[in-house]
Each structure stands twice: as C-alpha cells, then as structure tokens.
C-alpha positions, -999 to 999 in steps of 0.1 A, spaced: -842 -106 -802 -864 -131 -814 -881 -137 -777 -904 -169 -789 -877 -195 -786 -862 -206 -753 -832 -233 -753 -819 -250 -726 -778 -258 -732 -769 -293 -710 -733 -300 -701 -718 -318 -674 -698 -293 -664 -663 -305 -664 -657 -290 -697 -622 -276 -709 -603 -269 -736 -626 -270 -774 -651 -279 -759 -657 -253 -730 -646 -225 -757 -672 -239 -778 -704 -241 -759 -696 -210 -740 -688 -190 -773 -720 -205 -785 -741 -196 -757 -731 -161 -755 -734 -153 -797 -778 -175 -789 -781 -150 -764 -778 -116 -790 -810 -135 -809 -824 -159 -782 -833 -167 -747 -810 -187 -738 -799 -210 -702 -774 -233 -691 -774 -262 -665 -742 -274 -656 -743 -309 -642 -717 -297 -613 -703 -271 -600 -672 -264 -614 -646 -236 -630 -668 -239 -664 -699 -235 -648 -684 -199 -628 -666 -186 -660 -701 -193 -684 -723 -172 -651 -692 -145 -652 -697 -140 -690 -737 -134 -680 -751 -167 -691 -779 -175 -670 -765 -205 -654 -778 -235 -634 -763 -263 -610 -773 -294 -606 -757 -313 -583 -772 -334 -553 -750 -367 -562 -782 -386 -566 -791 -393 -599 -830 -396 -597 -827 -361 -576 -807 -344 -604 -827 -356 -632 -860 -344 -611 -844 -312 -606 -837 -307 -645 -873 -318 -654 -885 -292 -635 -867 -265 -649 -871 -273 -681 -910 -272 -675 -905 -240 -655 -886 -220 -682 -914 -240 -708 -874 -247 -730 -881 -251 -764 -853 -268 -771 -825 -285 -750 -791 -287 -764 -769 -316 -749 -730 -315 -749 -708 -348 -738 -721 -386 -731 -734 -375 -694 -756 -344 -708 -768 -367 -737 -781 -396 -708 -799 -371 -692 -816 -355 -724 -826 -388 -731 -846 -395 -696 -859 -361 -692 -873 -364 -728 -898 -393 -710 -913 -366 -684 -916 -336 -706 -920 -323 -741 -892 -303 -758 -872 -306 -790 -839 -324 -786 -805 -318 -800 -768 -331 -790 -739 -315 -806 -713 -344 -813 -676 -327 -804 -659 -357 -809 -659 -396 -818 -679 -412 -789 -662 -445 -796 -630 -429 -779 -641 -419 -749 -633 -434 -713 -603 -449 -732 -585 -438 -700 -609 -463 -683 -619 -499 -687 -649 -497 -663 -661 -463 -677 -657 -474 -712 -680 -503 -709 -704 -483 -688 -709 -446 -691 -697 -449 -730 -719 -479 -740 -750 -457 -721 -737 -429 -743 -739 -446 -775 -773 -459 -762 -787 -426 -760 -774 -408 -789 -797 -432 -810 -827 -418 -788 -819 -376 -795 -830 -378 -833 -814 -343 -839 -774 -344 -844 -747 -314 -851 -718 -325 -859 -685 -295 -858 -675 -310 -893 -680 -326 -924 -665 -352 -914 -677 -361 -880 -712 -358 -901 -701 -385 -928 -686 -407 -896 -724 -404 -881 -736 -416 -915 -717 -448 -922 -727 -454 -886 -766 -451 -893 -776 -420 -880 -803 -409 -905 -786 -379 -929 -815 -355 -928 -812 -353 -890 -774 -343 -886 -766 -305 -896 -733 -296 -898 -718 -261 -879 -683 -257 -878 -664 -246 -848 -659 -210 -849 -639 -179 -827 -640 -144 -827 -610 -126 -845 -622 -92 -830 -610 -102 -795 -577 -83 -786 -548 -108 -772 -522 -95 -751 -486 -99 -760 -456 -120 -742 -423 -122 -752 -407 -154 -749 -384 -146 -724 -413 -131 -702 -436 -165 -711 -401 -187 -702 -403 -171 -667 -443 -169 -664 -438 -210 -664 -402 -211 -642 -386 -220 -677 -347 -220 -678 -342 -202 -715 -310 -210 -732 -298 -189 -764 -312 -206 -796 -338 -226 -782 -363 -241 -808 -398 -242 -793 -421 -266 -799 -452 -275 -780 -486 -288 -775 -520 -276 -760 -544 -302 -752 -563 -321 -722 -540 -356 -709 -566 -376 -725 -560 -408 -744 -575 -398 -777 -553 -369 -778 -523 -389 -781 -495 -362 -764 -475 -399 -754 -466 -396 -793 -454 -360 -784 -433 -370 -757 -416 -401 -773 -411 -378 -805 -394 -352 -784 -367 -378 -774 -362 -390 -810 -358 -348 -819 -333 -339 -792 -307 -370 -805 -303 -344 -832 -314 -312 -821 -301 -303 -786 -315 -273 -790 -350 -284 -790 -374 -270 -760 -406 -290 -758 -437 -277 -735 -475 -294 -726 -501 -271 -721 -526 -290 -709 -540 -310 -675 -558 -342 -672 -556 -379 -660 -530 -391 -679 -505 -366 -667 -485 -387 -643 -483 -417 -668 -467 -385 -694 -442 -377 -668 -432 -412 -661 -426 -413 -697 -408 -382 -707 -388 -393 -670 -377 -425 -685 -370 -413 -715 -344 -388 -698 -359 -355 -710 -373 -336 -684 -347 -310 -687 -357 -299 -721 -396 -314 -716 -417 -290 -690 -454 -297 -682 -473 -263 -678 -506 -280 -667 -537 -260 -677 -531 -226 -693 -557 -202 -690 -543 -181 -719 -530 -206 -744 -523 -180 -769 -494 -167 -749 -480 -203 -752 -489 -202 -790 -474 -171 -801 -446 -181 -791 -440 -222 -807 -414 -222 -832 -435 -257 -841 -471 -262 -827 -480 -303 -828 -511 -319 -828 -513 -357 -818 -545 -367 -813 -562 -398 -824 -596 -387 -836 -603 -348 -846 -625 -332 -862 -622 -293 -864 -599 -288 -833 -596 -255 -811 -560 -264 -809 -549 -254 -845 -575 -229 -853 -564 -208 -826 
C-alpha cells in the first residue's frame, strides 16, 4: 500500500443506481493501494452499505450549511487529505468552499451531463444546478466516465489537459445468484402467463432517464404483441407521474413497477429485451451489467 497519499471521496449521499456502484466500487479497489475516506453529506442507505463494505465513512449532517461545511474543513485538515474527490452538484459546491479554508488537491468525477439535472424541478434547476455549473469551473481537475462526456467538457471550455478519462468499470469475478423467471415473477407478486415476452428497464424515475418513452412504447408494443410483459426496476420522483401514465394508457395489467431492486441482475437475467431510454449517457451501469 502506497501509505503517502490520503483522499478524501465527497458525495452527498443520496446516491443510487451507476452512480452509488460506482464510487463505492471505486473506493474499495483506492483502498488495496491507498488510504482512503468517505464523507457522506447525509445519512442515508449509501452511506450504511459504503461503512458495511469497510470504507471508513463519515456523516455530515447538522442541516445547517455553514455547520456542515465547518465540520468537513476540519476533517479534511485532521486526516491532512491529499486529495478530495467530489461526486454530484452538492459535493462539488462544497469542494469548491472548503478549497477557500484549506489546501488539498481537487478533483470532481463528472457521471453525467450537469445541464440535465433538477429537470424534475424548476426551482432546483435554476438554483442548485446554476451553483453547480458555477463551481465545476472552480475544481480545475475533471474525470469524465467516457470519451465522450470528456469531448462534451471540451466544446464547453473546460481546459483538455485537466480532464482524464476512466471508464466505469465492474468486477466479473463476483458470483451472482440464479432465479428462474417463474421464481423472480413471484419474488415481485407478478401474475406469469405461458409465453410471456419480457422486457424491462432498470433505472432511477429521473427525467433524464426518459422511462415515459418506455411506458408510452409499451402501449404501442402490446397493440401487437399481447404477449408482451413490461417491468421498471427503479424508484424516484417521477414515479407517480409514470403510473398516471402507464394508468391512462390502460396497461397496468401487463406494466408492473418493481421500485428499487437491490439485485438488478435477477431482473436482468431474466429480460427477453432490456431498454435503455435515457436522454443523456455516457457509459451507463444499466447495460454494462
């Protein structure tokens, strides 16, 4: 282990789907070579699984911003952090700030195109993402999870020399249990019916992912194909506006929401068809799992 480096990982905690896989894979491959920390800007199911996997993990979370941006200064100067690694809009606003009180090298790891997020969100939009896009010209060390996230930092202005490219990655090592489809169809309360043709989704109810397409395909596909089963793997705030949709489209009987899965590859092994919607991607979880 190469003990003279010590990096700080930021996040705001509410991480899931690529993105939690991500930093927690990460995280735990850093820690074979390098000391390595978390803080987690709440407390929440990401921040329990990263200290069940053995990350050293921190909260911060007083609901004052001032108090939580003390509280992060001074573990960063306590732990003397080389570096310290932001994830997400929130975690780059506070790399930004903290960089005024303390010395440390910075670096933000761009997952996706900051233009779409708070889409969900008019207020947010105009708030949290214009503060985002703020600070990210302030970090002056970019990753980007593709080649092409990198050239979309680029045409933007972000200088070329600063922004390195590391792809998402997964372990193919790890063992995976098996489920039938007749076993998964009753895991989820599914009513199976003899020829079904599965096709489905895994992703947050996010705007950017687009899984309204999904839904309003799924109607067009059981005109002609009864037989067609559709499933959403996946939770987030646009949920009820989904199953409004797929309600008024008259396909709930052959359209089931799952909500978040905790092992999507029992869902995956078993798609006849696995779609992806989304608006902006770069090297999604979602298909290379």
């Amino acid at each position: 282990m190469i003990t003279s480096m010590k990096v700080l990982h930021l996040s705001c905690g509410g991480d899931i789907g690529g993105a939690k896989t991500h930093i927690l894979s990460l995280i735990s491959e850093l820690g074979k070579h390098i000391q390595v920390s978390l803080v987690s800007l709440r407390k929440s199911p990401f921040a329990s699984d990263a200290a069940a996997m053995g990350i050293d993990t921190r909260i911060i979370r007083t609901r004052f911003f001032a108090a939580d941006l003390i509280r992060l200064v001074r573990i960063i100067r306590r732990g003397r952090f080389d570096i310290v690694h932001a994830h997400g809009s929130k975690a780059n606003v506070y790399l930004v700030l903290a960089r005024l009180f303390t010395r440390f090298i910075p670096v933000t790891t761009v997952h996706s195109d900051y233009r779409g997020d708070y889409l969900h969100s008019f207020l947010k939009h105009y708030t949290f993402g214009v503060t985002n896009r703020i600070a990210l010209q302030f970090i002056g060390n970019y990753i980007a999870v593709s080649g092409n996230f990198k050239r979309m930092l680029v045409e933007r202005g972000f200088p070329p020399s600063r922004i390195h490219t590391v792809y998402n990655g997964m372990r193919f090592d790890r063992e995976f249990s098996v489920l039938s489809r007749n076993d998964f169809y009753a895991k989820h309360q599914i009513h199976s019916q003899p020829g079904d043709i599965l096709i489905g989704i895994v992703a947050r109810l996010h705007p950017v992912k687009g899984v309204e397409i999904f839904v309003k395909a799924a109607a067009h596909v059981l005109k002609k194909q009864p037989k067609a089963r559709f499933i959403i793997c996946g939770d987030g705030d646009q949920r009820k506006n989904l199953e409004l949709l797929a309600r008024s489209s008259g396909i709930l009987h052959r359209l089931h929401f799952l909500g978040h899965v905790e092992a999507p590859w029992e869902a995956l092994q078993n798609l006849d068809i696995n779609v992806l919607t989304s608006y902006s991607e770069s090297f999604p979880y979602a298909i290379l799992e």
